[in-house]
C-alpha positions in Angstrom: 14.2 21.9 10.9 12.8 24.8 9.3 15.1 25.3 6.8 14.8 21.7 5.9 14.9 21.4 1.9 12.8 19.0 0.2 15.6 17.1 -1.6 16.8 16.3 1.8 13.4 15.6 3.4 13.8 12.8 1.0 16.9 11.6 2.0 15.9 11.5 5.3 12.7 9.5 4.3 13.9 6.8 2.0 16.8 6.5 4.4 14.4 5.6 7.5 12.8 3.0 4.8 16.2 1.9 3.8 16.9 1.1 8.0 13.8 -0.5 8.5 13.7 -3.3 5.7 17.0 -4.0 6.3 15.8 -4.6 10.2 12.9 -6.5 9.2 14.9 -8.3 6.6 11.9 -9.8 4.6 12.0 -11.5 1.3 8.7 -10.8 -0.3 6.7 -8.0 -1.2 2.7 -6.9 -2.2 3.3 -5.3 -5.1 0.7 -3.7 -6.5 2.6 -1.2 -8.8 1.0 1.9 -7.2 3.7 4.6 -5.3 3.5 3.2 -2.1 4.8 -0.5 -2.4 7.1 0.8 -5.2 8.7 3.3 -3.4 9.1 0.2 -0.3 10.2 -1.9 -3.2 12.7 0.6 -3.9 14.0 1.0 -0.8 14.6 -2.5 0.1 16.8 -3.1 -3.6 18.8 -0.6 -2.7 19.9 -2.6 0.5 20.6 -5.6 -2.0 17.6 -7.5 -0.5 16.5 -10.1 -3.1 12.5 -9.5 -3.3 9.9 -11.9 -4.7 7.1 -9.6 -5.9 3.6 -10.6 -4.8 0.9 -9.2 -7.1 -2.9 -10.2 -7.0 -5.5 -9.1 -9.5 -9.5 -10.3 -9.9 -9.4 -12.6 -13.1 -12.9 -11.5 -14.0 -12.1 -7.5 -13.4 -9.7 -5.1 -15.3 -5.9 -5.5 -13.4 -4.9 -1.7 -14.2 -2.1 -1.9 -11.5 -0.7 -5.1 -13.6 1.5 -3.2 -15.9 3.0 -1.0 -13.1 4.1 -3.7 -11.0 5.5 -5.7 -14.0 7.5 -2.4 -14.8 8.9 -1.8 -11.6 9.6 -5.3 -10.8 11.5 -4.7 -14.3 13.2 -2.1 -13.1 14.1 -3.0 -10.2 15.0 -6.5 -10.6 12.6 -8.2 -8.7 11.5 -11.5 -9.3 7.6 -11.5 -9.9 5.0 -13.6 -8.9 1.1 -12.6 -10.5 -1.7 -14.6 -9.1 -5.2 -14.1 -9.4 -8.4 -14.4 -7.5 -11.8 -16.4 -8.7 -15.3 -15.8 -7.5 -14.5 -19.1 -5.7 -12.1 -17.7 -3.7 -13.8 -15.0 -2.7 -17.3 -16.8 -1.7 -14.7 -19.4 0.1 -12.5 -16.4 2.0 -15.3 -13.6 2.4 -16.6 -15.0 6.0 -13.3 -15.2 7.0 -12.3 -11.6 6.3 -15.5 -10.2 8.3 -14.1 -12.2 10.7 -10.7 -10.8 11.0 -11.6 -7.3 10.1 -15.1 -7.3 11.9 -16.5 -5.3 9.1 -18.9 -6.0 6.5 -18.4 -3.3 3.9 -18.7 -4.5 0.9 -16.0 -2.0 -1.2 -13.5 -3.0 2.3 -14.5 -6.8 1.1 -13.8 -6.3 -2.6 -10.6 -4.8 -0.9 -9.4 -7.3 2.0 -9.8 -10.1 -0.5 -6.7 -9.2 -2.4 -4.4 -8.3 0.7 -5.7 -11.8 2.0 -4.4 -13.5 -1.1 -0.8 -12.1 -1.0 -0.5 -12.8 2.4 -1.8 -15.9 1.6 0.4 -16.4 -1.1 3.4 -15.3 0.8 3.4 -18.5 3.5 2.6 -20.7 0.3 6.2 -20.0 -1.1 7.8 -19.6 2.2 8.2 -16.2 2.3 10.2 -15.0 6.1 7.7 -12.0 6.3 6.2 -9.8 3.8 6.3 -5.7 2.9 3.0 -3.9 2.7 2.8 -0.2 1.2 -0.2 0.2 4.5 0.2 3.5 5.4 1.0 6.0 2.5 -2.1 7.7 1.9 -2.2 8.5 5.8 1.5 9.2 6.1 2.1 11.1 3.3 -1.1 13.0 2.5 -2.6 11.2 -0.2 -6.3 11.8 0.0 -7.4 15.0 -1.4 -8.9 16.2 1.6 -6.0 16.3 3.2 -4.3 18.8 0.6 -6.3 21.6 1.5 -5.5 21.7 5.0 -3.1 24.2 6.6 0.3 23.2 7.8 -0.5 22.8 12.0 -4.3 20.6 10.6 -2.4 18.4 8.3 0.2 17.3 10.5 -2.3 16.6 12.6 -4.4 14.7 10.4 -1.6 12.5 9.6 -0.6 12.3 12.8 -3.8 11.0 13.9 -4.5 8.7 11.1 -0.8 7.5 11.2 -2.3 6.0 14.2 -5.5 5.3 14.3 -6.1 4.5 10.7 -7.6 1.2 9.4 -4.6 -1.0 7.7 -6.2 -4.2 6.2 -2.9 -5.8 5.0 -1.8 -5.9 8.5 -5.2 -7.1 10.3 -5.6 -10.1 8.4 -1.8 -10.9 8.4 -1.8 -10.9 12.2 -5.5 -12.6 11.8 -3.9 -15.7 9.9 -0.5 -16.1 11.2 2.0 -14.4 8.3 4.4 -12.0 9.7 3.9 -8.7 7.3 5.5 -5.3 7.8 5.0 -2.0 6.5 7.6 0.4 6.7 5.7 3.4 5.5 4.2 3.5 9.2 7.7 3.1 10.9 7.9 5.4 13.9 11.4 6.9 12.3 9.7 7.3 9.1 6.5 8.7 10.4 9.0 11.9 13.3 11.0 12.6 9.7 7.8 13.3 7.3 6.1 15.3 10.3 9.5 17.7 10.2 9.4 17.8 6.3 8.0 21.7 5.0 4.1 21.5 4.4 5.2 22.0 0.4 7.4 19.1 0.2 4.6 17.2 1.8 1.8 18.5 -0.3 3.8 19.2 -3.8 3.7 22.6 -5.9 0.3 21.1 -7.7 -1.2 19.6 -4.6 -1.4 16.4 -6.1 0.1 14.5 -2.6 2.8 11.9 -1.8 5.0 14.5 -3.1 8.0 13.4 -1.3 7.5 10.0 -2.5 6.8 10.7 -5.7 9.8 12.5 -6.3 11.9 10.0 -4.5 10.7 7.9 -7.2 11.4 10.2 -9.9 15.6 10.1 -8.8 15.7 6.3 -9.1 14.1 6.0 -12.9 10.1 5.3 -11.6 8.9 8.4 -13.2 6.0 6.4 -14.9 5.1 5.3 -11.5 5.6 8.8 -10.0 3.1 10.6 -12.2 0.2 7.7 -11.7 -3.0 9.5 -10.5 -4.0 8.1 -7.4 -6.2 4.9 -8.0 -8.2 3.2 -5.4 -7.3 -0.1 -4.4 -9.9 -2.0 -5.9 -9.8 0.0 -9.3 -5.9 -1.5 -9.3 -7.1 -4.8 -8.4 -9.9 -4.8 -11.2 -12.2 -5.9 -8.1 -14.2 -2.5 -8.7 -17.0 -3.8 -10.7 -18.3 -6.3 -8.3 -21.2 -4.4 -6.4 -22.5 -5.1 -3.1 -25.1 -7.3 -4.3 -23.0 -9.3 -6.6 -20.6 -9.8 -3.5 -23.6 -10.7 -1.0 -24.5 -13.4 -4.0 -20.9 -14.8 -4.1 -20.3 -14.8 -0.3 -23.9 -15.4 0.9 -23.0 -12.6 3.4 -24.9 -9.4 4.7 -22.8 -6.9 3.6 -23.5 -3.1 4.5 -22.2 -0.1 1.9 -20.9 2.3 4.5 -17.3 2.5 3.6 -17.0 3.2 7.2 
């Protein structure tokens, strides 16, 4: 597949996303607004799947994701739920999480607190299972580390990671019980990206996620397309609670590591 052009490495992409949600047939969503649950979101609309949006932010932080995911949920016509997470919660949940995840990182905690709330939040309302955007960055090249890699290294590299990355959304779902999902880490998905061309992959200003980026870009998401990557707890507004702050709320050791 040498030959293959970018417009129908897409195809081929949102069409192995479009097979799995309908397979896993769920009616809820973490929507955080960023490319990766949108693009998900996206996909599972266009199989006339009604979706309740989940979104989580940290009430004492800055939500930056919150306007994205109310604008695709607009979009898209998904019915949106916003909830946020107290201090409270997180000195109540934070044992739990090292528990599941059996790391104490503190940016990881800042991190897994959010997932746990949507999953949380998914049995509440009697969600059947849930759709996670786990997996992008990985899949799809979205660190910058990745974009500087030649062709044979980076398919490699998300090869490997594909597999042996760290997906908190689905450890603490399987930790507590909620059945979650995340298509962007489907086998089919993961053999058709692998036989996209490097450029496609990478994008002409090796900015990453280019093929879901532009997917995004055909269906009216442009002003989620162009977002500059943002790190999960920067969407969240959990960034500005430091290690120490955290180790006050939870009474927990944490490490910083980031490992």
């Amino acid at each position: 597949m040498s030959g293959l052009s970018c417009s129908v490495a897409e195809e081929l992409v949102l069409n192995s996303l479009r097979k799995y949600v309908r397979s896993a047939g769920c009616n809820c969503l973490a929507l955080s607004g960023g490319i990766d649950t949108s693009v998900v979101a996206l996909a599972a609309r266009l199989e006339g799947l009604p979706l309740l949006g989940v979104t989580v932010f940290y009430e004492s932080g800055l939500p930056r994701d919150l306007p994205y995911a109310s604008y695709v949920a607009s979009v898209l016509g998904i019915r949106h739920h916003v909830v946020s997470v107290s201090d409270d919660y997180i000195a109540e949940r934070g044992r739990l999480i090292v528990e599941c995840t059996g790391r104490r990182d503190f940016v990881e905690l800042r991190n897994d607190v959010v997932f746990l709330k949507a999953l949380e939040e998914a049995a509440r309302l009697g969600c059947s299972c849930i759709l996670l955007g786990d997996g992008g960055d990985e899949v799809f090249a979205g660190y910058s580390f990745m974009l500087s890699l030649d062709s044979r290294a980076l398919r490699e590299t998300m090869l490997r990671m594909a597999v042996r990355g760290r997906y908190p959304g689905l450890e603490l779902a399987e930790c507590i019980g909620v059945e979650a999902h995340a298509p962007l880490l489907s086998d089919e998905v993961l053999e058709t990206v692998l036989l996209a061309p490097i450029d496609c992959i990478r994008g002409g200003m090796l900015e990453g996620k280019a093929l879901l980026r532009s997917i995004l870009r055909r269906y009216g998401l442009a002003l989620v397309a162009d977002r500059l990557k943002t790190p999960a707890e920067q969407g969240a507004g959990t960034d500005g609670l430091g290690r120490h702050e955290l180790e006050a709320i939870t009474g927990l050791e944490l490490v910083d590591c980031h490992c």
